[in-house]
N, C-alpha and C positions, 0 to 999 in steps of 0.2 A: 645522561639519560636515565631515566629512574621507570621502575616496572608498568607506571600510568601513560607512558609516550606511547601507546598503543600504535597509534598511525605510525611513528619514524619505523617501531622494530618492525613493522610488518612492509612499508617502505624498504626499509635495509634485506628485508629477508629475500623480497621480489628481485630488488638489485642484484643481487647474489645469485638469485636462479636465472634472471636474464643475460647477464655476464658470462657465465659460464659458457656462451656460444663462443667465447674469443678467448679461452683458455688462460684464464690469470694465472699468473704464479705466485701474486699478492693481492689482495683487498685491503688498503689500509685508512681507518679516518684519522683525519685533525681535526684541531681549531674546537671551537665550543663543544660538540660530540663528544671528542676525546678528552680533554681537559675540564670536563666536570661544570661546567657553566650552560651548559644546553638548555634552548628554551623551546619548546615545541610550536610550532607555526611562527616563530617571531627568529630567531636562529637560521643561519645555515645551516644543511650537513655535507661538510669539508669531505672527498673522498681521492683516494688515488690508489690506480688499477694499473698494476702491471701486467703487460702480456705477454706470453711467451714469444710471440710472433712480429715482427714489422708491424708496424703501423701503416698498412697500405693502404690506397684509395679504397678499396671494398673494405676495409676494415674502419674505416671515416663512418662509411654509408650506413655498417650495420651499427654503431657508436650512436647515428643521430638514430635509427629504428630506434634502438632501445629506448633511449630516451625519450621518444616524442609516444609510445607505448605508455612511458612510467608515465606519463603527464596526462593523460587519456586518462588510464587506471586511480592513480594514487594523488592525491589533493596536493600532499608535502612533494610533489615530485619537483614543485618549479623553485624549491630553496635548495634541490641535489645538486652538487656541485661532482665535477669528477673530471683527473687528469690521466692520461693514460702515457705509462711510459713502457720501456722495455728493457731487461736488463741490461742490453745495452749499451742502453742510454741514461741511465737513473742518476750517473754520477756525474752528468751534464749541468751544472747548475746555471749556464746561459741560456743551455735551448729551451726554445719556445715547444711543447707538448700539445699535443692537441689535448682539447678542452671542451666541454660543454660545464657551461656557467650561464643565469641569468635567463635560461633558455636559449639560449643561440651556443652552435658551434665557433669556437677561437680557439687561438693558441697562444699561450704564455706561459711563461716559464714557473718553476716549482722551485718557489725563492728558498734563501736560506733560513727565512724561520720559517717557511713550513717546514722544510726536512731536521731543523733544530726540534722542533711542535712533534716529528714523527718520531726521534729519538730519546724526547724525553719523557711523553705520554702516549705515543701513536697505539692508537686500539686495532689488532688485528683481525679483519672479517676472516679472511681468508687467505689458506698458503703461507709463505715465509715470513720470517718479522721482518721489519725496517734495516734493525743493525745485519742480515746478510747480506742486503741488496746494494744500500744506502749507506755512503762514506760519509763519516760523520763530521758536522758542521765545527771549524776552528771559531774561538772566537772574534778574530780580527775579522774573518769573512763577516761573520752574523753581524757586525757592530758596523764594517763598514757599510753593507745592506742597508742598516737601519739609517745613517747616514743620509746615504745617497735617493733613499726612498723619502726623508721627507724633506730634504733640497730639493728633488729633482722633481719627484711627482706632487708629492704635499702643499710645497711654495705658492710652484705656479697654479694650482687650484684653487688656494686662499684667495687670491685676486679676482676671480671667475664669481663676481659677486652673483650671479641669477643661481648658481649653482643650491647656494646655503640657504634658500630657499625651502628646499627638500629637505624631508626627513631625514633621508639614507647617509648626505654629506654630513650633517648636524649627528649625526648619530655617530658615525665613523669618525670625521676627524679630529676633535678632543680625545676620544679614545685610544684611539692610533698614537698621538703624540705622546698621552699617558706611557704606552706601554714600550716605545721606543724610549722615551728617558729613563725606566727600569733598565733594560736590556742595555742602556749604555752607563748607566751608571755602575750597574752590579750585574752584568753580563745575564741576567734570567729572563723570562718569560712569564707573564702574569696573565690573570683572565680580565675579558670584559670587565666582571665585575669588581676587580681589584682596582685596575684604571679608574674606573667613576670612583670610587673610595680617595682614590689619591687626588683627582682631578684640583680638589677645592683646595691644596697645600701646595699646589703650583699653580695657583692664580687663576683659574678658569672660574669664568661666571657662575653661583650659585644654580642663578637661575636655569641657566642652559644644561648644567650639570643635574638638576633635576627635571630638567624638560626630557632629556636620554632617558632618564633611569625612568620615570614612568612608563616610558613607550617600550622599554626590555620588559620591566620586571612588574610592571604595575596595571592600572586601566587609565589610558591617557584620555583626557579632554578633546575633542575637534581643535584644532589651532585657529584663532582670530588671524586675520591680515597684518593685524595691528603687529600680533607678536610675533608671528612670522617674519617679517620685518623687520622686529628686532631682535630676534634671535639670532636672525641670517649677520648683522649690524655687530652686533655682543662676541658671537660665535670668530666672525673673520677679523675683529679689532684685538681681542685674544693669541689665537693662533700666530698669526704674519708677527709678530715678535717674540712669542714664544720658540718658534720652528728658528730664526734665525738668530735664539741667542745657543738654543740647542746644538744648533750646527756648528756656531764658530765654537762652543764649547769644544767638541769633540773631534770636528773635520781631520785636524790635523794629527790626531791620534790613532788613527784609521787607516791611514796613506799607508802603502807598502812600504 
């Protein structure tokens, strides 16, 4: 984020003063925010709040308040993302947290690269850093993660042809895959925009690899049917072999 994000810092500032009803003991960002790739209005802003207290039903209630408050007030409100944990619980890496993502309250869990993301760049709003709270990610865990995330969840989504239709999926998943064959090759964490950069030296479509980077960093065109089409076509004929020579690459070096 750079001194021109005028909307996110004044977003983040409001967050902080609304928050303070449920007594963090932490504010901390990841993901683009933290790690220097932030794009204003086209970005997430990745967040997680610890609380001194349970996570109780009335603590649920006043979670969606805030939030459905910030999205009234603040434009950027509906790209806040925020996980709420408890000392607790922080070093739960299966539990599911409650969440507000996407606009809707959920729960899922606060994988191992984000808590990898929180220990290598995690930017502190507020309260403790990452490394008092947060047991630091091995990397057999981080690697097996990455793994399992794009067998399990990645795969079966390749096939869900109506899916890559969309933006979001065509944006995400070359990317995604990008940055998991980093982190299993040479165990790090790279940005958005490093992934696009490598994309074309692991065989992904020119085309699609610049159909992403306009819609980040650029001013994109409307999409024709036509190339929607085939992007959706290019984008999942890529992937579904990439993902599973990825996997038998590594699978077996990951196993406990």
């Amino acid at each position: 984020m750079t001194d021109d994000d005028d909307a996110t810092a004044r977003l983040l500032d409001r967050f902080l003063t609304d928050v303070r009803a449920l007594a963090p003991v932490a504010v901390w960002v990841h993901g683009s925010l933290a790690g220097g790739d932030y794009q204003e209005g086209r970005s997430d802003l990745d967040l997680i709040a610890v609380l001194e207290d349970p996570v109780s039903l009335g603590t649920v209630r006043e979670v969606v308040r805030l939030h459905r408050r910030l999205r009234v007030d603040e434009p950027l409100a509906r790209k806040l993302h925020c996980s709420y944990m408890t000392p607790d619980t922080v070093a739960d890496a299966e539990r599911s947290y409650v969440t507000w993502a996407q606009d809707v309250l959920m729960k899922r869990p606060v994988t191992p690269v984000t808590r990898r993301e929180l220990h290598a760049f995690g930017r502190v709003l507020h309260g403790r850093p990452p490394e008092e709270l947060l047991p630091a990610v091995q990397d057999r865990e981080l690697k097996a993660f990455v793994v399992r995330d794009q067998k399990e969840f990645w795969r079966p989504v390749v096939d869900k042809a109506r899916l890559w239709t969309q933006d979001g999926w065509v944006d995400l998943g070359p990317v995604t895959f990008a940055r998991a064959t980093v982190t299993l090759r040479e165990g790090r964490l790279i940005s958005k925009r490093e992934a696009l950069d490598l994309l074309p030296e692991l065989g992904a479509p020119l085309d699609v690899v610049e159909d992403i980077r306009r819609r980040r960093y650029g001013d994109p065109a409307p999409n024709t049917d036509e190339w929607t089409a085939r992007r959706a076509e290019l984008t999942r004929g890529y992937l579904g072999p990439a993902i599973d020579g990825l996997v038998a690459t590594y699978e077996g070096f990951t196993r406990a």
